[in-house]
N, C-alpha and C positions, 0 to 999 in steps of 0.2 A: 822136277822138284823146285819147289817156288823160295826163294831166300829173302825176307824180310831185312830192312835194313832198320835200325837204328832209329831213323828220322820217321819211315813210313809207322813206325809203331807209335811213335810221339803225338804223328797228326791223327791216327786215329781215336785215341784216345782222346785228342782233344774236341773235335766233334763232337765223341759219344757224350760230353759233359757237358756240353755248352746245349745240345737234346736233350739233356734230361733236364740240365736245369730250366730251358724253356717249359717243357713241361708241368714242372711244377710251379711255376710263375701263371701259368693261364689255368692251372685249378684251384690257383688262391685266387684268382680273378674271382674265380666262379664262385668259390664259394660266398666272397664278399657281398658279389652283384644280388646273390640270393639272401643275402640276410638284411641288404637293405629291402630288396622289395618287399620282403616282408612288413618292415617295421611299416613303410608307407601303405604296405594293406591293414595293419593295424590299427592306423590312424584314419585312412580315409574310408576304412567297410565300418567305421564303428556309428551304430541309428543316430539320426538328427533328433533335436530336441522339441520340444515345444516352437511352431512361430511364435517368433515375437510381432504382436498389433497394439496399435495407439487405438486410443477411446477417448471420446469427451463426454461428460456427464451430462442428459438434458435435465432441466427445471420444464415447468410450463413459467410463459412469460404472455406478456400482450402482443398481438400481434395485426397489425391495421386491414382489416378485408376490403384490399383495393379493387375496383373495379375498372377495365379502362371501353367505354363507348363513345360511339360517332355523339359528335353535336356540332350546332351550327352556331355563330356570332350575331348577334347583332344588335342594334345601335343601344345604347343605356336611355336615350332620350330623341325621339323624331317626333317631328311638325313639321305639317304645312304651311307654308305662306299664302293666304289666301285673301282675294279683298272680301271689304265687305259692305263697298256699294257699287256701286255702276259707275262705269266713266271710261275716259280715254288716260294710259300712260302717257306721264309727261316726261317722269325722269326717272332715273333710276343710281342706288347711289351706291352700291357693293361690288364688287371684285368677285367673280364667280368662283368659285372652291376655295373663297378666305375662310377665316374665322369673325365671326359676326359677336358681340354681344345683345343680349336682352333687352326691349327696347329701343335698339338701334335702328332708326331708319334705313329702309330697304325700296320706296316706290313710295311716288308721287303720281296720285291720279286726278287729274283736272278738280280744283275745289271750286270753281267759281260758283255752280249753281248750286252749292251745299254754303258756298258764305251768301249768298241773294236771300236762301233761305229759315237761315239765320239773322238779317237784316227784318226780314217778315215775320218773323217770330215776335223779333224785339218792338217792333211798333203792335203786333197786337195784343202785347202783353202790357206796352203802356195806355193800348185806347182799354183794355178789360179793366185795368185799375183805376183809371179815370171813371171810368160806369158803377165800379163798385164804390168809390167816394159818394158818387152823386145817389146813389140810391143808397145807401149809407144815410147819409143826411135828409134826404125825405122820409126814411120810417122814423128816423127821431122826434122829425116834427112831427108826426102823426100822431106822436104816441100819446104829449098831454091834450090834444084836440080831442083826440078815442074818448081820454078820460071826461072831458066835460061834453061832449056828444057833438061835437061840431063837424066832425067825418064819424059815417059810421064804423064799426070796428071791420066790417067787412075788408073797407079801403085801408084800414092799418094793418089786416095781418095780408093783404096784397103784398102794401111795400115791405112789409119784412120781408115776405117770400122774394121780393123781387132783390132786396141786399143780399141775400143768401145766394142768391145765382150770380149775383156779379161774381160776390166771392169766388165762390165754385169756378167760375169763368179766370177768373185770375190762377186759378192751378193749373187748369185745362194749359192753357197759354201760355204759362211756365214751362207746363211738362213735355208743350211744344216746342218751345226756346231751347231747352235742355238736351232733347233728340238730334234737333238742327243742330245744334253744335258740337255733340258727339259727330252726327254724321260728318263732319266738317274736319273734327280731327284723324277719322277714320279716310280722308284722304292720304295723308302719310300711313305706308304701310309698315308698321313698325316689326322688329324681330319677338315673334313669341317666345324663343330660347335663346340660351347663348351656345353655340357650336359652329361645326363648318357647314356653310351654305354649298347648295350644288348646283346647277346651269340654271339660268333663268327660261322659263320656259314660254316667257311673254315679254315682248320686245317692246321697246317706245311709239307709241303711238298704235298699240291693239287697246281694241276695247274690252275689256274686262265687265263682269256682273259676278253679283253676291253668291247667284244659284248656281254657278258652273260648277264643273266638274272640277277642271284640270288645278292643280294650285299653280300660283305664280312662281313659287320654289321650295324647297326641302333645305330645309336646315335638321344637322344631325349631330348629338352628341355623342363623342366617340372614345372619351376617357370618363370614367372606367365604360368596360363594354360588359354585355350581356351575354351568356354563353347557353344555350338552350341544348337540354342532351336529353337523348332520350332512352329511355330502359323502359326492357318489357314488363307488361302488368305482370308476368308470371314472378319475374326476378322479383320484383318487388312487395309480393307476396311471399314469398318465402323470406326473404328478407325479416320482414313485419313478424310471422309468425317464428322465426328463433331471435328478434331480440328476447333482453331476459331471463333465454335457455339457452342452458350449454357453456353460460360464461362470456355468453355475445351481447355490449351493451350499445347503442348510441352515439354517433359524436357529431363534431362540428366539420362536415368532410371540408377538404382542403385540393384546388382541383388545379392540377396541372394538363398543361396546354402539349399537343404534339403535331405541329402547323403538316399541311399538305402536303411540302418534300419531306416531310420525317423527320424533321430537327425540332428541336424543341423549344418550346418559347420560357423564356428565363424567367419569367413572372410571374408567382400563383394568388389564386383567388380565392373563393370561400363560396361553398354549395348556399342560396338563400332559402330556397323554398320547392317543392314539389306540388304540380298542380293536382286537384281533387278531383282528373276526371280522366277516361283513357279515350284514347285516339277511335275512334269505332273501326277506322280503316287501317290503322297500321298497327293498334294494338299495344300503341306503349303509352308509357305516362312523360309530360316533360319533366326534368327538374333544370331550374336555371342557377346560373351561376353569377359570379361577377368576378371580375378580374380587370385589374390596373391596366392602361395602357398609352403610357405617358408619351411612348416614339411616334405611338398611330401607326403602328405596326400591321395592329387587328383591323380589319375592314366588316362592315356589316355585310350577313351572306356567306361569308368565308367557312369552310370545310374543316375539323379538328377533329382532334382524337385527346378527349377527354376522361383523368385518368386520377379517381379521389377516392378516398374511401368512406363507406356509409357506416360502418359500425367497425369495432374494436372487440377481436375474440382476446378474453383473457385465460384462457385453459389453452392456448395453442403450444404448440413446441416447434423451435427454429433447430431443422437438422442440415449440415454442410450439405453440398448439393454432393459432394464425393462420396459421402454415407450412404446413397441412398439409388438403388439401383430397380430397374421396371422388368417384369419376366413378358413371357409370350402373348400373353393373355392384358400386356398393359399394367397391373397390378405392383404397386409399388413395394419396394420390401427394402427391410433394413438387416443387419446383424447387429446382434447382442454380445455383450460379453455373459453370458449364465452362472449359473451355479456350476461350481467343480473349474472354471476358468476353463468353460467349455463353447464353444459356436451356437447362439439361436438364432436362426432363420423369423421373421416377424413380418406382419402384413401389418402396413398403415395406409392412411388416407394424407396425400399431399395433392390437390388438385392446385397449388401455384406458389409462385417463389416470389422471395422479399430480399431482394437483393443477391448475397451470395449462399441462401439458406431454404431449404424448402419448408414451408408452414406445415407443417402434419398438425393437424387436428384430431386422430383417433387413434390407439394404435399401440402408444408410447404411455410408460407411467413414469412420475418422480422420479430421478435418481438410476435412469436405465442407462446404461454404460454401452454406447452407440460406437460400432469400429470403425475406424475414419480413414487408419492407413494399415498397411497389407493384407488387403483384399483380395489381393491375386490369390486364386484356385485354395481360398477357404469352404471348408465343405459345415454343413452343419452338424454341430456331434462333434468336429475336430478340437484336441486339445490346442490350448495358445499361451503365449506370453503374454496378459495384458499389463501394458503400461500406458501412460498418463500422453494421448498426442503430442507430438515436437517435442516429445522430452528431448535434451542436448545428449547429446552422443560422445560419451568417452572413451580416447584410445588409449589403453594401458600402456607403457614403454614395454618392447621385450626385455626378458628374464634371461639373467645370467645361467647359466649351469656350472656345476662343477669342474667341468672341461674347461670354460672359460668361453663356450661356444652359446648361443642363441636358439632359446628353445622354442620358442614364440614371438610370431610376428605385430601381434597385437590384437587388444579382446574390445569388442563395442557393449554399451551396454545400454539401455535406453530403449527409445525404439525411435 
């Protein structure tokens, strides 16, 4: 028989209390841990709302139909230097690849036998006027002799005839004088422009003539330059037939330059004229340009990529290039804000961009309310939030509660 003492009955008691009160401390755990999850299953299974998407409103506005084609530079003003008598160079008086002005002497070709014959000129033009005096004064006399029959009239209309020839003879002889001494100054070869000359390609002491081929040198003007670009007859046919229509009129194109490495030339010009006739072998028409070029940057020859617009569509509409996405097929498509502030899916036409905007031409009407941000996995038919793009975004302060505790972290509103 087992005898308990005193103490042993104290500790067991005290155990059994300190178990039971654990007990009951880890099922108020429990029941706690459960009534919170809950409330967090109440708050976070409760359905999302509406997305919220920003829209911007289009208009139709003007819109420039830029085109950008190859064209080639060259000179605003070329001439040849050429003589234009025969002879031997004697001097030569330019700097090769200066700048020349017009009328500036360039070459000296032996004058001598061009002033000899001008020296010949001039004496037979004063023996012609001597001859025309003298037969002058004998049909004078002739005239009252005729009248009383002392020569026959025969011999007075001789000497008239024959003062009329000297006369005559005196132009003749002139208009030989006159020759001679152009030729004489067409020894100095003057500049027919004013621009930069290039290598001489006849030395002191070749003989030169009127008939040759080669010129004696190229002089070329190179500010402003010429910019020749070409487009196909077909473009430019279509072109033609929608000014007018569709809201597409005419303008002054404005042509910017995009030099060989790809950088661009800072300068722009102005389209002048389209020539009236097509290429028969490459099929396009030129149009030329002009454009400043005060560094001498441009060289004639030179390779560009020229990029102006021909006409001005006024029914276009400018959409964010973010708006506007291409399916499989290529085919460009926008969303809408719809009726019911519901998702439409839309097919427009933007074959090219103006900046940070794609030109849609077709597609879009007045006042369609274009979704620009949260795009992501918008479906068509999906209800949405619309608001006004980059609206500013407000964060409410959190709210006190009763407790004294923080019911909310903060509400955005915007989009």
């Amino acid at each position: 028989m087992t005898y308990l003492t005193t103490a042993s009955i104290r500790g067991r008691r005290f155990f059994a209390g300190a178990a039971a009160a654990a007990l009951a401390l880890t099922l108020v755990a429990c029941g706690g841990g459960s009534e919170g999850q809950q409330k967090g299953a109440g708050k976070g299974g409760a359905n999302k709302g509406p997305a919220t998407v920003g829209y911007v409103v289009v208009q139709p506005t003007s819109a420039a139909m830029v085109t950008e084609l190859a064209a080639r530079t060259s000179a605003f003003e070329s001439s040849d230097v050429r003589p234009q008598v025969n002879g031997i160079i004697r001097r030569r008086f330019f700097t090769e690849g200066s700048l020349v002005r017009r009328g500036q002497p360039l070459y000296e070709i032996d004058p001598r036998l061009y002033r000899a014959a001008v020296n010949e000129a001039q004496a037979n033009l004063q023996s012609a006027r001597a001859n025309q005096e003298a037969q002058r004064i004998q049909a004078a006399r002739y005239k009252p002799l005729a009248a009383i029959e002392a020569v026959s009239k025969q011999e007075y209309t001789n000497a008239i005839a024959t003062a009329r020839q000297a006369t005559a003879s005196v132009a003749q002889t002139g208009a030989a004088l006159e020759t001679a001494r152009i030729n004489l100054k067409f020894t100095t070869v003057p500049a027919p422009i004013s621009g930069r000359i290039g290598r001489s390609l006849f030395t002191v002491g070749a003989l030169v003539s009127a008939s040759q081929t080669d010129p004696l040198a190229q002089i070329q003007r190179l500010d402003p330059m010429f910019v020749d670009i070409q487009q196909s007859a077909a473009d430019m046919l279509a072109l033609r037939r929608s000014l007018a229509q569709n809201g597409i009129v005419p303008t002054r194109a404005q042509v910017r330059l995009k030099l060989e490495d790809g950088s661009d030339y800072g300068l722009t010009g102005s389209v002048e004229f389209a020539e009236a006739l097509v290429n028969t072998e490459t099929g396009t028409v030129t149009l030329r340009g002009r454009i400043p070029n005060p560094q001498g940057l441009l060289l004639p020859g030179m390779f560009v990529r020229a990029s102006f617009a021909q006409a001005i569509n006024e029914r276009a509409f400018l959409v964010p290039q973010e708006a506007l996405s291409r399916d499989a097929k290529g085919a460009a498509t926008v969303m809408l804000v719809g009726p019911g502030d519901k998702v439409v899916q839309r097919t427009v036409t933007a074959a090219r961009t103006q900046g940070r905007y794609w030109v849609v031409t077709s597609g879009l009407n007045a006042g369609d309310r274009i979704i620009t941000q949260g795009l992501n996995n918008l479906r068509p038919g999906a209800a949405i939030k619309p608001v006004a793009a980059n609206s500013p975004q407000v964060v409410a302060p959190p709210k006190q509660g009763a407790d004294g505790k923080q019911q909310g972290a903060g509400q955005s509103k915007g989009g």
